[in-house]
NULOLO-531404 format. One record per residue: x, y, z of N, C-alpha, C in turn. Coordinates in steps of 0.1 Angstrom, whole numbers, plus 5000, padded with zeros to 4 digits. Layout:
% residues N
XYZXYZXYZ;...
//
This chain:
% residues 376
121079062232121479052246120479132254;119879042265119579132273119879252283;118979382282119579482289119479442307;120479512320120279512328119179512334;118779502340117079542349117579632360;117179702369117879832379116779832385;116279782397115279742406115979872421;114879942426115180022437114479932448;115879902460115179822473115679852480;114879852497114979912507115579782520;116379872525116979752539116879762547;116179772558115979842569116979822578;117379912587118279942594117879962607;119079912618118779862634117880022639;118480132632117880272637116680332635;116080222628114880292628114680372615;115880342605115880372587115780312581;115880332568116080222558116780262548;118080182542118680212537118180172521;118780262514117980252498118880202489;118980102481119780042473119279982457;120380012443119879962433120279812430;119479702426119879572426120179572411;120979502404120979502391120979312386;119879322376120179222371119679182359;121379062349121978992356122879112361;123979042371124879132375125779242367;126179322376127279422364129079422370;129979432362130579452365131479602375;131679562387132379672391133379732384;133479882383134679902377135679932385;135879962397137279922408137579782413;136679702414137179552415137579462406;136979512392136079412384135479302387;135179302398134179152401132679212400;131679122396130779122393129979152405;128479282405128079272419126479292416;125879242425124379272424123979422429;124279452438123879572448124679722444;123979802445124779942447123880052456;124780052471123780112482123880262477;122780352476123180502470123080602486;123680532494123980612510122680752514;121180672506120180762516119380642525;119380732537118980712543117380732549;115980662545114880742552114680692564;113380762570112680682577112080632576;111680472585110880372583109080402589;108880432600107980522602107680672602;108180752589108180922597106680912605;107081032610105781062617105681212614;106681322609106381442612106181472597;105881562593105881652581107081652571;107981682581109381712576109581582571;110081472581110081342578109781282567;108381292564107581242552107981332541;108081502537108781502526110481472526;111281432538112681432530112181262526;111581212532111181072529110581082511;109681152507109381182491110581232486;111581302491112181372483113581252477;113981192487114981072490114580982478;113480962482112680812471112580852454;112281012454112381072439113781032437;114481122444116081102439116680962435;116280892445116980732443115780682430;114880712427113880662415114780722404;114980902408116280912391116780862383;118080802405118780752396118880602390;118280532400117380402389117280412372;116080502375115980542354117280552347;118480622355118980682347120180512345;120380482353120880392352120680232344;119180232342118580162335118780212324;118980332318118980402307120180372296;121280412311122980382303122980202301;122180142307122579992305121579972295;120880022286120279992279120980082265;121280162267121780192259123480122255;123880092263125079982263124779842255;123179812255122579702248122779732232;122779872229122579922214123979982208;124979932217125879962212126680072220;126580142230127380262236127880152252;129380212252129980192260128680202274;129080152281128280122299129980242306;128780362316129680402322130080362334;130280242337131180172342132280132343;131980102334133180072325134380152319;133380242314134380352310135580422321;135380382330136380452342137580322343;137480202343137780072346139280122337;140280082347141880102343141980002327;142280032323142479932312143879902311;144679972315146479872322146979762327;145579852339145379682350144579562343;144079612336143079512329144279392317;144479472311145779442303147079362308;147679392321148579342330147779202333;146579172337146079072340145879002332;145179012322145078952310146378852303;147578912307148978872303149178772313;148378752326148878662335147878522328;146678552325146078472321146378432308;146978452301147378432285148578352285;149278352294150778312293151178192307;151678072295151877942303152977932305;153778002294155677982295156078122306;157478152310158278212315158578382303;158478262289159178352278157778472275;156578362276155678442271154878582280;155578532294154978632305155678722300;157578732298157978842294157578912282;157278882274156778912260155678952266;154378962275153279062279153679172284;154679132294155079222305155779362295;156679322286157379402277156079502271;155279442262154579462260153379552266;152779512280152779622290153579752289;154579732290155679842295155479952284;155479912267155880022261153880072256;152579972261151980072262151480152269;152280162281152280222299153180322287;154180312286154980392278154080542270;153480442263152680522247151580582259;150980532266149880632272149780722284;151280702285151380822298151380762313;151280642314151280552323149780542333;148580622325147280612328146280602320;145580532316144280472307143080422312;142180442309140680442313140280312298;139080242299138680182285138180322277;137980432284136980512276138080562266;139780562271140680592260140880542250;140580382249141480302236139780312228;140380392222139580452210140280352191;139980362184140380302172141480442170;141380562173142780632173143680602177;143180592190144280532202145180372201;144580282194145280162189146180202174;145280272166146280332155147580422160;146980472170148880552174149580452183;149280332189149880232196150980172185;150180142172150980062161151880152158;151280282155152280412146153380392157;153380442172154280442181154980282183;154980162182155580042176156680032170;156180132155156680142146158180222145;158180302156158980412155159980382166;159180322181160380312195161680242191;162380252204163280162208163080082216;163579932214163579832228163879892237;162879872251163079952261165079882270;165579992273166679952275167979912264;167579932256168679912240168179992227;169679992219169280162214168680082195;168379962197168079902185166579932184;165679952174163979992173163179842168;162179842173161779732175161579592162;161779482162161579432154160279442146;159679432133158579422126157979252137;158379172138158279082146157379082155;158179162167158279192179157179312180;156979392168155679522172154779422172;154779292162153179252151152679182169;153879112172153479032188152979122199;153379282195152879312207151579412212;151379422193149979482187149179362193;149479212186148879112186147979112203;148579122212148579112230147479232229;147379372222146379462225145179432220;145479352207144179322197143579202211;144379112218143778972227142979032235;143779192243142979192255141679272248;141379322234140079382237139479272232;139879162223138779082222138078982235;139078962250138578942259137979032262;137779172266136679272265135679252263;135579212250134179242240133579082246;134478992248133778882251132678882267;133878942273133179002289131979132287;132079172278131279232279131479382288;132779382288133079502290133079652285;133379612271132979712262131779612246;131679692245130379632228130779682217;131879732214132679752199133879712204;134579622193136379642197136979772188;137579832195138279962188139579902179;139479782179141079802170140379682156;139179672154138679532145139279632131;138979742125139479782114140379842113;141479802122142679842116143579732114;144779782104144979662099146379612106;146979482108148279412115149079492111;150179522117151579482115152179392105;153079452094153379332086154579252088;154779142090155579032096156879052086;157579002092158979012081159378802078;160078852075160278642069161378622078;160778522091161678482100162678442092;164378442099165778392091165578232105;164878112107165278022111166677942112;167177972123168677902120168477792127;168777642121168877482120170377492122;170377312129171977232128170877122112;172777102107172677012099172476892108;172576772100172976652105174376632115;175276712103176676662108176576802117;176476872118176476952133176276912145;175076822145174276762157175476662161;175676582148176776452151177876542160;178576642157179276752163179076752179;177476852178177276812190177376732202;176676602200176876472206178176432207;178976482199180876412202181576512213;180676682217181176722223181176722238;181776722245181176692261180576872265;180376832274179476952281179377002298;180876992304180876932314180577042324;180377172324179377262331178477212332;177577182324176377132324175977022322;176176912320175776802312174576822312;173676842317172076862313171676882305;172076972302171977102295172677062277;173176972279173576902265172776782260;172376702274171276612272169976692267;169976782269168376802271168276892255;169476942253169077022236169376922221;170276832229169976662219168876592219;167876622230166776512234165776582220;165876772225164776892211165176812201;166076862193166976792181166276692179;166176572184165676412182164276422184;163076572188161676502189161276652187;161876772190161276872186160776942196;160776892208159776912222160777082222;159977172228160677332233160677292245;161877412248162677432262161177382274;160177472277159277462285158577342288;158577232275158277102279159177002280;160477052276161376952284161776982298;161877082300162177162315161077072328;159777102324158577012330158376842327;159776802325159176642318159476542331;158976502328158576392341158776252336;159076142347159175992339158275942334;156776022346155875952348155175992328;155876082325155476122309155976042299;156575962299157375862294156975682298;156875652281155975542286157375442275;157375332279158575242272157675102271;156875052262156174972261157474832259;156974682262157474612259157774572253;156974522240156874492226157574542218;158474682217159074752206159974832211;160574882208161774962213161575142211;160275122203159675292204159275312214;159775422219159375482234158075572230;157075602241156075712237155675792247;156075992247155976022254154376072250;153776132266152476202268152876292277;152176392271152676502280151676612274;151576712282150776842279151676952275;151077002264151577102261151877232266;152777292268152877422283152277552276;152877592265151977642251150577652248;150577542246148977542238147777462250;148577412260147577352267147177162265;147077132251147177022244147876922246;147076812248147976672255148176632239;149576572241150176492227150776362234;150476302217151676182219152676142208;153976152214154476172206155776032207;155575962197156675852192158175922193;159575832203160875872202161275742197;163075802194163575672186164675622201;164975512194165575442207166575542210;167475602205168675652202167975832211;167175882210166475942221166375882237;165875812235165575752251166675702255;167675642248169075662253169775712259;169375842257169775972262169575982276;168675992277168076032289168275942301;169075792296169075682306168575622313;168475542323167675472332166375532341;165475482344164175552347164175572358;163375642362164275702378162075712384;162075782399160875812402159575872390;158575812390157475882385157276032379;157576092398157176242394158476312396;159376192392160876312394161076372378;161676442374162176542362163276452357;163076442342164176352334165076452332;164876572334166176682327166576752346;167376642355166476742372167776862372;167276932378168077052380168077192368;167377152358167677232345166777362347;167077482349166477572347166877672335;166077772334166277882325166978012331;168278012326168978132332170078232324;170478292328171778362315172778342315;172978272328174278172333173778032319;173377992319173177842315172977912297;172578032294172278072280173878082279;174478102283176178152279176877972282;176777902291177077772289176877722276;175177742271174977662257175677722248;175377892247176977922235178077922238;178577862245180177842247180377672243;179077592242179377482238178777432227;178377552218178277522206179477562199;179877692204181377722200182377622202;182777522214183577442211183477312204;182177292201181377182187182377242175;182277372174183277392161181977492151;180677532156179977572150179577742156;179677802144179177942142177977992145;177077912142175677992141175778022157;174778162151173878182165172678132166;172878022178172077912182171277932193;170077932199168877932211168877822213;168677772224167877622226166577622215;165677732211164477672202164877662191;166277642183166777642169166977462171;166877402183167077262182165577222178;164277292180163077242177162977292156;163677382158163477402143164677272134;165577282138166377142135165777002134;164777002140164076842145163176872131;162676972128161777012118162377022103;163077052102164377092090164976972087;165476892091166276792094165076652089;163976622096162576562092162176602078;162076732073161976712062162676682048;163776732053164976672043165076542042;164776442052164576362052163276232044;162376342042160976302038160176252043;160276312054159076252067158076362063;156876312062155076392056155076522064;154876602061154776742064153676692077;152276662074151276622079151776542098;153076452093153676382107153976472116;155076552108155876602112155176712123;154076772118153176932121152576822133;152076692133151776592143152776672158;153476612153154676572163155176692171;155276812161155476952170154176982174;152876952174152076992184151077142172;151477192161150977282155149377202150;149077342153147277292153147377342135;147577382126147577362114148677342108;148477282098150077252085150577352082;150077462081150777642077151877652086;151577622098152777672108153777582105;153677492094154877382095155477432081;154577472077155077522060155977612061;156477682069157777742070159177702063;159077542074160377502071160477472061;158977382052159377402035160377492029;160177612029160677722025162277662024;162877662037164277612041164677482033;163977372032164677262026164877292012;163577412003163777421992165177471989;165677581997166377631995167777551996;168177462000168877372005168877291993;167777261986167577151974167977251959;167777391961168477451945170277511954;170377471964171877461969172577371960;172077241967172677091961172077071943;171277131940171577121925172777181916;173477291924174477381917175577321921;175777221931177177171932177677091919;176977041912177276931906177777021891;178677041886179077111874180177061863;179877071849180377061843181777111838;181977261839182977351837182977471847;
//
């Protein structure tokens, strides 16, 4: 990489001065704005013609000084080339930096909170002030250590193994944006090691639960029953049924498979994804383009207490989310013997691993049904 260049130039001024300024280039980053800037005026002023004695040495003395600090500045950005932090940077909030980064990382509602949280407890762990010069490889090791130990902010339970690994995961994101901007030139957290994950407990409807479902009415909401039968039948999460549109929904002639297109709110990724008639059923007659097939459905704690009061009157126990209907679409597909390969298709997972979970579940399910069957 090449080092900055730090050029000293003069701007002459209506008074009869000239103001002295270092240009840098390519550009550097501010560390009160962070926007990128060419110029830094160092507020001397000479004259443009001295004429007197005096004049001409504060005039030498001015130009030494601003030549300094040129060198010296050339110096730190060259040494920033070899590896040492740019003091620039080193002053640059790393919270705010962090806070923003969470706006840019996050497409859902769920996942803003999940940064924001995240924010909070390491505003928490660092006293509610941080510089880049602090997040040291100590300073991420005691972020994990302190993870390991809090309580959810507001409840007296300590954090899930989960819930630290996601929110280490958010510190590890923003320094590798860092290191990519060029903010800092080592990441302080590359040798230490994750959080270890615990074995998610995924809770699915059976078949006959769903059948349950659908026989139950839902009449707070009816939406809101359409729309977690629609998951169930294709797998789509809350965030992309919430944004579905007609105009996403395509009903060809020829066949009675419907096929939606839609972007993924998550991952960004346009899919297409095959429904069964008995899906598009659902949702009934086609209405405007850019109107919403689910209209009125929001995310709220009113409408989270509707869905468990109408799984409770289905006649079913579990503790159910609207995203346990995507894990259902997935659980339910395999039991069935639909190709793992389809299936990982159809939820949108960019590798098979993330689908190999629910493996786990149907096994379990398959040395279930081998022990029913008994002799004595």
């Amino acid at each position: 990489m090449k080092a900055t260049k730090v050029t000293l130039r003069k701007r002459p001024l209506e008074n009869g001065k000239i103001s002295l300024y270092l240009d840098f280039y390519p550009p550097i980053v501010d560390p009160n704005t962070g926007k990128k800037k060419r110029r830094d005026y160092l507020g001397f002023h000479i004259f443009e013609n001295p004429k007197t004695p005096t004049q001409k040495e504060f005039n030498r003395v001015c130009i030494l000084k601003a030549e300094s600090i040129r060198t010296q500045k050339e110096i730190e950005f060259l040494n920033n080339n070899f590896g040492f932090y740019d003091k620039f940077n080193l002053k640059r909030d790393f919270l705010q930096y962090f806070l923003e980064k969470g706006k840019t990382h996050s497409r859902t509602s769920g996942n803003q909170g999940n940064w924001k949280s995240a924010y909070e407890h390491l505003k928490l762990y660092s006293g509610g002030i941080c510089t880049f010069a602090e997040v040291t490889p100590e300073f991420c090791e005691g972020f994990k250590e302190y993870l390991s130990k809090t309580k959810s902010i507001g409840r007296s339970h300590k954090l899930s193994a989960n819930t630290q690994l996601s929110y280490f995961a958010k510190l590890r994101a923003t320094l590798k944006d860092a290191l990519k901007e060029q903010i800092i030139t080592k990441d302080p957290c590359i040798s230490i090691s994750n959080v270890r994950a615990e074995g998610s407990n995924r809770v699915y409807l059976t078949q006959a639960e769903v059948m349950k479902l659908y026989q139950t009415p839902c009449p707070e909401l009816p939406m809101l029953r359409l729309a977690s039968l629609f998951s169930c039948m294709t797998g789509l999460r809350w965030s992309d049924i919430e944004k579905l549109t007609w105009s996403e929904i395509e009903d060809p002639e020829q066949t009675e498979i419907s096929l939606l297109k839609y972007r993924q709110r998550k991952t960004g990724r346009f899919e297409y994804l095959p429904i069964s008639k008995q899906a598009r059923e659902l949702v009934g007659e086609r209405k405007g383009q850019d109107e919403q097939v689910f209209s009125g459905l929001k995310y709220s704690a009113t409408n989270n207490t509707i869905l468990k009061n109408w799984i409770l009157k289905a006649g079913i126990l579990k503790k159910v989310t609207f995203h346990c209907f995507r894990h259902t679409y997935a659980t339910l597909q395999l039991a069935g013997g639909t190709d793992i390969y389809v299936i990982s298709g159809n939820l949108g997972h960019r590798q098979v691993k993330t689908t190999e979970i629910y493996t786990k579940i149907t096994n379990e399910k398959k040395v279930e049904a081998a022990d029913k069957i008994k002799l004595y």
